[in-house]
mmCIF file of the N, C-alpha and C atoms, coordinates in Angstrom:
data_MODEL
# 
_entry.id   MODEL 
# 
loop_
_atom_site.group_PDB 
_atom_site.id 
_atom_site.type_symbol 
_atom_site.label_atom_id 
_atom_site.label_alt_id 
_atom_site.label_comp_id 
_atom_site.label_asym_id 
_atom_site.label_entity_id 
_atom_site.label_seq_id 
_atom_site.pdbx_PDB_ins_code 
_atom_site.Cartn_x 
_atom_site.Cartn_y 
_atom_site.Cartn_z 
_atom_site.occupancy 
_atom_site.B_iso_or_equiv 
_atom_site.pdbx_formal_charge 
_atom_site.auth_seq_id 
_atom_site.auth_comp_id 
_atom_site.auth_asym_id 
_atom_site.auth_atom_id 
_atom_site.pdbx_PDB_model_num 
ATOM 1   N N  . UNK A 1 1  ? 66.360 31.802 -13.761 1.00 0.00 ? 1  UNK A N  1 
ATOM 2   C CA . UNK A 1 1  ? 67.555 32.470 -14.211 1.00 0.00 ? 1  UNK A CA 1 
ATOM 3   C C  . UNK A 1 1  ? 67.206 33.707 -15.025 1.00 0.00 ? 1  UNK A C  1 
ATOM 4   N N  . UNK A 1 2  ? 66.006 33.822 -15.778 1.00 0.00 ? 2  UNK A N  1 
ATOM 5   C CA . UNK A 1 2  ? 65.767 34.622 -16.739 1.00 0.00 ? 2  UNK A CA 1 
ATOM 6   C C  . UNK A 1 2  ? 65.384 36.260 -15.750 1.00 0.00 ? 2  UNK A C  1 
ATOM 7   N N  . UNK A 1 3  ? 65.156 35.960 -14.142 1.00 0.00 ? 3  UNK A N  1 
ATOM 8   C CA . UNK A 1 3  ? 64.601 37.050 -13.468 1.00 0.00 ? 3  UNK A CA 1 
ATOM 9   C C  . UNK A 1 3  ? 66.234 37.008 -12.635 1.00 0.00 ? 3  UNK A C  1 
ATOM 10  N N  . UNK A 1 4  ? 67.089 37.133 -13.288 1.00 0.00 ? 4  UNK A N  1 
ATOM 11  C CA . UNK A 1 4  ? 68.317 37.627 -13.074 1.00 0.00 ? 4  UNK A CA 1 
ATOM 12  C C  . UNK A 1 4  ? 68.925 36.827 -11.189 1.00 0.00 ? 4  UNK A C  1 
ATOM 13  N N  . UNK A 1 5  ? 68.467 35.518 -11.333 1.00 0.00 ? 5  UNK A N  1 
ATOM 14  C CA . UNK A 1 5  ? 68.785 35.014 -10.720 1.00 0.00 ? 5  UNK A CA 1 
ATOM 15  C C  . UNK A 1 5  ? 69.644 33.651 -10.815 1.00 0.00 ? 5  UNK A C  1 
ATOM 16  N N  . UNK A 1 6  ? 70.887 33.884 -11.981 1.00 0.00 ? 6  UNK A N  1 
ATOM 17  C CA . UNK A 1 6  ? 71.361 32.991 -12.356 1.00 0.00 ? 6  UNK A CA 1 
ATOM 18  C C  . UNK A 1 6  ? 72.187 31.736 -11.317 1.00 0.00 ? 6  UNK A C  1 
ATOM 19  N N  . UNK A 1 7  ? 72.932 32.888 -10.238 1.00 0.00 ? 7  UNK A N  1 
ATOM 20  C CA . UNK A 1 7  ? 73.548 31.385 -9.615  1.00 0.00 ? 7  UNK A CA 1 
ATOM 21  C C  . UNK A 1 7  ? 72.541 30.390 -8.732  1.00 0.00 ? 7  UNK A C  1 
ATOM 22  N N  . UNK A 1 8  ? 71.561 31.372 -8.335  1.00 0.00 ? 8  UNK A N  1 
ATOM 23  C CA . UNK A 1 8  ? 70.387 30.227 -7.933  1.00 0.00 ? 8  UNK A CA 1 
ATOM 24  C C  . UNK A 1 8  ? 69.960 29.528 -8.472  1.00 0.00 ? 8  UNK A C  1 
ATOM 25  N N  . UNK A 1 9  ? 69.383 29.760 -10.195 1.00 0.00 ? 9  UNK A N  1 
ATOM 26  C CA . UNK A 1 9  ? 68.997 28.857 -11.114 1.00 0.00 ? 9  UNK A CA 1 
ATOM 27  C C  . UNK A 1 9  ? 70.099 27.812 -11.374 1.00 0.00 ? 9  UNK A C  1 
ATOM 28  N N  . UNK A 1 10 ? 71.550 28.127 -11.396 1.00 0.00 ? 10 UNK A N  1 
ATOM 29  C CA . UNK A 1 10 ? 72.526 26.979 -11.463 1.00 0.00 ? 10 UNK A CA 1 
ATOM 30  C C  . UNK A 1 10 ? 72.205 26.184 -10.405 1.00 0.00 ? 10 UNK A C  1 
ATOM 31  N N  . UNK A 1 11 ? 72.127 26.429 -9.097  1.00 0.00 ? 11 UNK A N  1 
ATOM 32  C CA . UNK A 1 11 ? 71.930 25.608 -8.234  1.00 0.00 ? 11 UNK A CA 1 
ATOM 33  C C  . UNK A 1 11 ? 71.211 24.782 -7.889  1.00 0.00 ? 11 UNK A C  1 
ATOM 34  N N  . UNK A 1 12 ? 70.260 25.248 -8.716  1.00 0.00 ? 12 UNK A N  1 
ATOM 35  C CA . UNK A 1 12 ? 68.909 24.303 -8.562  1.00 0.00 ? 12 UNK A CA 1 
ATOM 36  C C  . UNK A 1 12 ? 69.233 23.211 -9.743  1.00 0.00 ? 12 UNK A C  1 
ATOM 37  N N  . UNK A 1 13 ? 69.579 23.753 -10.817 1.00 0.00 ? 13 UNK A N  1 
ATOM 38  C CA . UNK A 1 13 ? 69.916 22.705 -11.488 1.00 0.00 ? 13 UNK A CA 1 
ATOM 39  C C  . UNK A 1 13 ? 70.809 21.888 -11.240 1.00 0.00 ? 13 UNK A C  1 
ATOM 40  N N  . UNK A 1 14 ? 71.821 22.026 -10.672 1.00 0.00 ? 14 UNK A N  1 
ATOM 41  C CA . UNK A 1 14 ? 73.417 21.045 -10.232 1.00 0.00 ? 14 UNK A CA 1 
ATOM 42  C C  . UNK A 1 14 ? 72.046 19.791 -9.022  1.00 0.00 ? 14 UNK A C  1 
ATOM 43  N N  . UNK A 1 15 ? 71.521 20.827 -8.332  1.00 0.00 ? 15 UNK A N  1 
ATOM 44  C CA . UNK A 1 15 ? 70.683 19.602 -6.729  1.00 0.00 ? 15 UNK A CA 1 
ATOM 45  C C  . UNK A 1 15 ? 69.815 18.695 -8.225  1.00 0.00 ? 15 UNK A C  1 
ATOM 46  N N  . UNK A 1 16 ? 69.205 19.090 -9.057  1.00 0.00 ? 16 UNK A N  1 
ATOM 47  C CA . UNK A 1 16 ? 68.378 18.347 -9.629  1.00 0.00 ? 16 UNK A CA 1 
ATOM 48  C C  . UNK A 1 16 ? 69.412 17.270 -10.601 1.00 0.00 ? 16 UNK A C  1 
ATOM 49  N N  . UNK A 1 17 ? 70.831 17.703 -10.798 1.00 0.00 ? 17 UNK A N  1 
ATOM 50  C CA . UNK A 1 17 ? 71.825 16.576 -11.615 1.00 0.00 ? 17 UNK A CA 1 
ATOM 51  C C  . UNK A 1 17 ? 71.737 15.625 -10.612 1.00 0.00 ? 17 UNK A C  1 
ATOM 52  N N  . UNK A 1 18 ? 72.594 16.003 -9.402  1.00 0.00 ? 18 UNK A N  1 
ATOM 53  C CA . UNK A 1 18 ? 72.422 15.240 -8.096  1.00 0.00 ? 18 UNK A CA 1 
ATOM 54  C C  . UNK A 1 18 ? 71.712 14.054 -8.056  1.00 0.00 ? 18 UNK A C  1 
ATOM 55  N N  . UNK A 1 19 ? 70.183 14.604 -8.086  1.00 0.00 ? 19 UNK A N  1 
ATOM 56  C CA . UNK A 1 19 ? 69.274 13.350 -7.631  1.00 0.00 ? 19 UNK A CA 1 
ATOM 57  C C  . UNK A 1 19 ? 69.220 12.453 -9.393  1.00 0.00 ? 19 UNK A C  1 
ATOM 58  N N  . UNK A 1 20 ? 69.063 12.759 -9.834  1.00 0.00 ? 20 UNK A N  1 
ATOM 59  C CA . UNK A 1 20 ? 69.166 12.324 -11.352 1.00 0.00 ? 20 UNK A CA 1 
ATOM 60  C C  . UNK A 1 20 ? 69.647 12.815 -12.576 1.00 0.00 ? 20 UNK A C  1 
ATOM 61  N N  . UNK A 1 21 ? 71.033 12.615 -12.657 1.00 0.00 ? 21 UNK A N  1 
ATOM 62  C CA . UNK A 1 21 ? 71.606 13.216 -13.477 1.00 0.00 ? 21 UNK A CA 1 
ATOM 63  C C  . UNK A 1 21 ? 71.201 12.602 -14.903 1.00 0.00 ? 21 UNK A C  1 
ATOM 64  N N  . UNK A 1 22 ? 70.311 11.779 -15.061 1.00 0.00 ? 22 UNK A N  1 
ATOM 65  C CA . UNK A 1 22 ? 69.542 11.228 -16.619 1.00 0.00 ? 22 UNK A CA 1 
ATOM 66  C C  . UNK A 1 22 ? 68.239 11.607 -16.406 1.00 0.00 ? 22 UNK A C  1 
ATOM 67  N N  . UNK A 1 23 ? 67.925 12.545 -15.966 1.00 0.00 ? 23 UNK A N  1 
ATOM 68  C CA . UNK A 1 23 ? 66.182 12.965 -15.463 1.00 0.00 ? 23 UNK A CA 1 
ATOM 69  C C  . UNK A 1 23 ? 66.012 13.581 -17.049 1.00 0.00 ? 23 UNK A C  1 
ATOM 70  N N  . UNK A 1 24 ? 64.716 13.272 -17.574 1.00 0.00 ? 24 UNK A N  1 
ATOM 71  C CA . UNK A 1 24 ? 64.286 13.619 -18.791 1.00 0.00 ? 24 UNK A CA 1 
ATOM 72  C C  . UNK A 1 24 ? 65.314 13.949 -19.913 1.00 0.00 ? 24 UNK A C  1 
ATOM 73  N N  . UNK A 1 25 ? 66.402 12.726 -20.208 1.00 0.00 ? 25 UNK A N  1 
ATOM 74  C CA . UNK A 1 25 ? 67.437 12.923 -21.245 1.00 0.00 ? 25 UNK A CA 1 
ATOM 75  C C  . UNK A 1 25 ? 68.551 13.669 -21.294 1.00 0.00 ? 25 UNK A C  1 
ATOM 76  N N  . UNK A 1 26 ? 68.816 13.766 -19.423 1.00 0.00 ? 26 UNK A N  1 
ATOM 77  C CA . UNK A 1 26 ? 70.399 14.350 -19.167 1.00 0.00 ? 26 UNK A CA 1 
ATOM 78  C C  . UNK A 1 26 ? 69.590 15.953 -19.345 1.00 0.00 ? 26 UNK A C  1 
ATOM 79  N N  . UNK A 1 27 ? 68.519 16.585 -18.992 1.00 0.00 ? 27 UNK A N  1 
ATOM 80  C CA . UNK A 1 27 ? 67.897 17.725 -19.226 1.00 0.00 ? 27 UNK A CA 1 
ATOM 81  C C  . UNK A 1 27 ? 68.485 19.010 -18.132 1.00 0.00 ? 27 UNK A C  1 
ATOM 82  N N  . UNK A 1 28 ? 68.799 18.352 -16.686 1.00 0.00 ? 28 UNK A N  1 
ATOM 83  C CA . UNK A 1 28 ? 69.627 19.206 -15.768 1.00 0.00 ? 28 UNK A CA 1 
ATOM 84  C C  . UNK A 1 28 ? 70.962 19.940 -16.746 1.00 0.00 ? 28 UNK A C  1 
ATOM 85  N N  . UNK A 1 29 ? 72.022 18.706 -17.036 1.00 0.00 ? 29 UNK A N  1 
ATOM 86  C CA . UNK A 1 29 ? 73.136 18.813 -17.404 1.00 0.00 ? 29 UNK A CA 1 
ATOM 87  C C  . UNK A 1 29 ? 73.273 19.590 -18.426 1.00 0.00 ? 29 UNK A C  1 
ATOM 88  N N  . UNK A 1 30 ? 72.022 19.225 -19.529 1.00 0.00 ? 30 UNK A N  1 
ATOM 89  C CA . UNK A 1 30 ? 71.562 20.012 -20.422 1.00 0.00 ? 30 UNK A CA 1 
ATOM 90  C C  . UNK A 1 30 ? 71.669 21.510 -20.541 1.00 0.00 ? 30 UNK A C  1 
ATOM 91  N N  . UNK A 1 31 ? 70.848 22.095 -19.449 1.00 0.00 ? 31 UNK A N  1 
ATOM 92  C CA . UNK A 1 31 ? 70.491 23.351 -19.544 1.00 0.00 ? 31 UNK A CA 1 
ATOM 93  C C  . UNK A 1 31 ? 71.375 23.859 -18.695 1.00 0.00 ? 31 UNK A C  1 
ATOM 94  N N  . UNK A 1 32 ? 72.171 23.445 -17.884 1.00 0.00 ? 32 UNK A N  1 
ATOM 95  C CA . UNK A 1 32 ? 73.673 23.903 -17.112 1.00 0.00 ? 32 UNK A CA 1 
ATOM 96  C C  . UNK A 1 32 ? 74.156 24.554 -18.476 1.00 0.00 ? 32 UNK A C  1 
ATOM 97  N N  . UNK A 1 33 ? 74.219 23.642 -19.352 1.00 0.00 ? 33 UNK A N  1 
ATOM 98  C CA . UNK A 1 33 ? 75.602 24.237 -20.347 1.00 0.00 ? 33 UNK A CA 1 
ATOM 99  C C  . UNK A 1 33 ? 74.971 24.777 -21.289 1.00 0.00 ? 33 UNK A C  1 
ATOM 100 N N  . UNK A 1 34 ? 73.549 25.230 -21.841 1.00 0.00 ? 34 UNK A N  1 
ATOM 101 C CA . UNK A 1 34 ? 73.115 26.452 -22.088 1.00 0.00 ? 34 UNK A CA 1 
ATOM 102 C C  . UNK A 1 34 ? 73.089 27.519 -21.623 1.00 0.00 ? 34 UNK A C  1 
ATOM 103 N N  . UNK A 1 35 ? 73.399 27.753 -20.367 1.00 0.00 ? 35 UNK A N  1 
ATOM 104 C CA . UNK A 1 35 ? 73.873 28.709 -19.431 1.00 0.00 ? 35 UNK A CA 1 
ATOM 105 C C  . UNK A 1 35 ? 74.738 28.905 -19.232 1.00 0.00 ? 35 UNK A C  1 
ATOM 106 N N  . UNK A 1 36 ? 75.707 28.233 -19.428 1.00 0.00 ? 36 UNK A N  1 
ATOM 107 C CA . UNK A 1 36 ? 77.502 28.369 -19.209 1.00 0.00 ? 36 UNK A CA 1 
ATOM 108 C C  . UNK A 1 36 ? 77.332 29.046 -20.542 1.00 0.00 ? 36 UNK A C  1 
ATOM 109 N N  . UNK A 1 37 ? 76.794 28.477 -21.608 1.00 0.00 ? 37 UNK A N  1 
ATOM 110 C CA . UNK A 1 37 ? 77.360 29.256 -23.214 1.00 0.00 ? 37 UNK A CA 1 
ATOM 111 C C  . UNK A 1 37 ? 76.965 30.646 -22.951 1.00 0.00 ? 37 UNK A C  1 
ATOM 112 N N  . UNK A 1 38 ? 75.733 30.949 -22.714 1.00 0.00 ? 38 UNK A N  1 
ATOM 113 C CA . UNK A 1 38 ? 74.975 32.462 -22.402 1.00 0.00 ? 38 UNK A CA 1 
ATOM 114 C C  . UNK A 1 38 ? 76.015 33.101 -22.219 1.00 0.00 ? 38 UNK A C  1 
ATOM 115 N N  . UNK A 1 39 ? 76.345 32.689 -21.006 1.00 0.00 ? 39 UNK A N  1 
ATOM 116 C CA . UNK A 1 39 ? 77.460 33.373 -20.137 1.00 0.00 ? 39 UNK A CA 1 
ATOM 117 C C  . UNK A 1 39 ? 78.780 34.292 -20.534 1.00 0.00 ? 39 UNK A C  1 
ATOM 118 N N  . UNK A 1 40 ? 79.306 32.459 -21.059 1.00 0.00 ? 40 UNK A N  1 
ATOM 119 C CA . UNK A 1 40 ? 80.288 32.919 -21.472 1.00 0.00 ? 40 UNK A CA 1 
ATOM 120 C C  . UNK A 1 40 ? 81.344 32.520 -21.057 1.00 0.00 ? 40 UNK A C  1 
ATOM 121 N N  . UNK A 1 41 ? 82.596 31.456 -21.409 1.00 0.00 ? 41 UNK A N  1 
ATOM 122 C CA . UNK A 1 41 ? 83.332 30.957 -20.401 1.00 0.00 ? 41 UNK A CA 1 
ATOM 123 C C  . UNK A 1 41 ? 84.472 31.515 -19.395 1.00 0.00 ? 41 UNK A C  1 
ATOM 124 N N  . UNK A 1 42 ? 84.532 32.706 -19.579 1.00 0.00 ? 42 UNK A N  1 
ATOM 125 C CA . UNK A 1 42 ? 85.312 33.688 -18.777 1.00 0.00 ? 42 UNK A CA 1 
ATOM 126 C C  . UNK A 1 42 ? 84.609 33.932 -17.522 1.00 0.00 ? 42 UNK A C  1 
ATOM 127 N N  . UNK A 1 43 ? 82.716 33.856 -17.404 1.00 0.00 ? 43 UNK A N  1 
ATOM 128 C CA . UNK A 1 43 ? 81.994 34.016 -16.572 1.00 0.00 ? 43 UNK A CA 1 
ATOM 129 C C  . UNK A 1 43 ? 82.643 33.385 -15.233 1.00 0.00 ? 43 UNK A C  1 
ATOM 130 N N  . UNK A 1 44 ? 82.634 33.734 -13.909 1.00 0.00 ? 44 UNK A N  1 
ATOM 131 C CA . UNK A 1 44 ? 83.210 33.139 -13.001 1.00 0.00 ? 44 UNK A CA 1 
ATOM 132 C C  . UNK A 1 44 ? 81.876 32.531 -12.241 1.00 0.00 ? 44 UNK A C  1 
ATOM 133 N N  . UNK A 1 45 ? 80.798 32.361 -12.749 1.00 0.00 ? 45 UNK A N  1 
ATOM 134 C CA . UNK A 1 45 ? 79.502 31.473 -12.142 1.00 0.00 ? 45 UNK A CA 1 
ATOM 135 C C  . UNK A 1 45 ? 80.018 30.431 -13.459 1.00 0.00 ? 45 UNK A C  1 
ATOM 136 N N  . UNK A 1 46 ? 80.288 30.795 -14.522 1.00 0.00 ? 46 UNK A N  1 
ATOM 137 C CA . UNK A 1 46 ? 80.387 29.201 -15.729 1.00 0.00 ? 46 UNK A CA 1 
ATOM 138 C C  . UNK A 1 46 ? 81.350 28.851 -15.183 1.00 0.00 ? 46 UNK A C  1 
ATOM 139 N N  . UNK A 1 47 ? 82.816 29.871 -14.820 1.00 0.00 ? 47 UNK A N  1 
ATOM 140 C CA . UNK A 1 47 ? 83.915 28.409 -14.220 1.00 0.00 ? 47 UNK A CA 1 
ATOM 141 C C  . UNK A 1 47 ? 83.544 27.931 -13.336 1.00 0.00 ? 47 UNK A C  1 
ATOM 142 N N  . UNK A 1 48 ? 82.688 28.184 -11.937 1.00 0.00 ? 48 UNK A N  1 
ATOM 143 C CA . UNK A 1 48 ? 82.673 27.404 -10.762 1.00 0.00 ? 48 UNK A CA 1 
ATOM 144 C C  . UNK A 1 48 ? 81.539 26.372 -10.984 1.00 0.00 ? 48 UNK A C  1 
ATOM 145 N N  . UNK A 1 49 ? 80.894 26.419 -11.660 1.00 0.00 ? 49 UNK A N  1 
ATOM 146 C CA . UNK A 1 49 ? 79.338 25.381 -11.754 1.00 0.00 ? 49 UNK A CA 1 
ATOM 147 C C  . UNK A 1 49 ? 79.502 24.147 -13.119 1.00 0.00 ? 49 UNK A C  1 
ATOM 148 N N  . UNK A 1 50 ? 81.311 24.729 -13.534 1.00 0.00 ? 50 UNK A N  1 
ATOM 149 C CA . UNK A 1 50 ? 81.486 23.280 -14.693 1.00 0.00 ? 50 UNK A CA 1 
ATOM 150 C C  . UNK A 1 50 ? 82.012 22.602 -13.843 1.00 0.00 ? 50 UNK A C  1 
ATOM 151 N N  . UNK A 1 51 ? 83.033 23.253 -12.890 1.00 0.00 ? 51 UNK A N  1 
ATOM 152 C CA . UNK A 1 51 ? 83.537 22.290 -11.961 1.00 0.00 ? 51 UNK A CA 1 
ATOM 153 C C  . UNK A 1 51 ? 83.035 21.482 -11.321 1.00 0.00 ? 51 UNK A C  1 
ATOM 154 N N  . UNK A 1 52 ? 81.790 22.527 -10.562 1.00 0.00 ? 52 UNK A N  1 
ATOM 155 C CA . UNK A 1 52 ? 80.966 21.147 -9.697  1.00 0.00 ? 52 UNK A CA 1 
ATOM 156 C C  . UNK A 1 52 ? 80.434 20.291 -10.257 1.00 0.00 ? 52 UNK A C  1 
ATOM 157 N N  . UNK A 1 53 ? 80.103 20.724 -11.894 1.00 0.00 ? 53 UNK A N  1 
ATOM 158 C CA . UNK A 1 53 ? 79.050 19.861 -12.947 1.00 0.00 ? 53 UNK A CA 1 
ATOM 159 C C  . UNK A 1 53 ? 80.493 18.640 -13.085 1.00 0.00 ? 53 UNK A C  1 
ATOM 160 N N  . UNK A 1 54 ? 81.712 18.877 -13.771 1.00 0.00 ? 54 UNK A N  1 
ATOM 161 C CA . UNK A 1 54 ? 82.433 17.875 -13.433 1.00 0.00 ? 54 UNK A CA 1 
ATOM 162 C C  . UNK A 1 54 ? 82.585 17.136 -12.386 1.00 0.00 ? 54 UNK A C  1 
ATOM 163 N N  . UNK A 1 55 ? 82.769 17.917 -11.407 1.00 0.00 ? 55 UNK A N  1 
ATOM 164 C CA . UNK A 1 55 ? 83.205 16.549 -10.383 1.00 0.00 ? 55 UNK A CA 1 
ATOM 165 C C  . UNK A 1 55 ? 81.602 15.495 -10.140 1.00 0.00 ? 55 UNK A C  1 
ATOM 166 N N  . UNK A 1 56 ? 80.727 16.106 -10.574 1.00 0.00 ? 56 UNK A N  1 
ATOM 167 C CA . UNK A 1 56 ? 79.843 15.307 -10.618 1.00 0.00 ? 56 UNK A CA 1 
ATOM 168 C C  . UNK A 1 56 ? 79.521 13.847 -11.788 1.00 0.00 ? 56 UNK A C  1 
ATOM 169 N N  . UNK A 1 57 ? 80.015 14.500 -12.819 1.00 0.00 ? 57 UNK A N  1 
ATOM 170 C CA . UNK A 1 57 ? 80.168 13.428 -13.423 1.00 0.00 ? 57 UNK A CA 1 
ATOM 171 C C  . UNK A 1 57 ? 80.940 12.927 -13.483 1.00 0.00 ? 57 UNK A C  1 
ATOM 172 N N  . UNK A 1 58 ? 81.970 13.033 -12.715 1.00 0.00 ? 58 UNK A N  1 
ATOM 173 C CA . UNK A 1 58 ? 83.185 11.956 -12.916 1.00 0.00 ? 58 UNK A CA 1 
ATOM 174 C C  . UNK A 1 58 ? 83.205 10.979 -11.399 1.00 0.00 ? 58 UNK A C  1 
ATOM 175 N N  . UNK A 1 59 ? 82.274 11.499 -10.604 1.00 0.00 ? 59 UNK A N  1 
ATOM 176 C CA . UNK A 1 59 ? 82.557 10.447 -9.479  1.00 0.00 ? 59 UNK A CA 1 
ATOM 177 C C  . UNK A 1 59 ? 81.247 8.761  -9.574  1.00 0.00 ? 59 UNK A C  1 
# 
């Protein structure tokens, strides 16, 4: 993300919630929403990647 490749870096992180969303202390989910804050919640990569981050944790 830091080489200005943020929605890829989201993505990789959401596939890595996926397979284990408790992988090293919830660390995916983690750093999703250090990146949503960066952002900024007006960001339209933070609204679409809480959503998927929600529907992930709620199913």
């Amino acid at each position: 993300m830091a080489a200005g490749k943020t929605e890829q870096g989201l993505e990789e992180l959401l596939e890595a919630a996926m397979r284990d969303i408790h992988f090293q202390e919830d660390a995916p989910r983690r750093a999703m929403i250090e990146v949503f804050q960066a952002l900024g919640p007006q960001e339209p990569l933070t609204v679409e990647f809480q959503q998927r981050l929600s529907v992930l944790l709620c199913s």
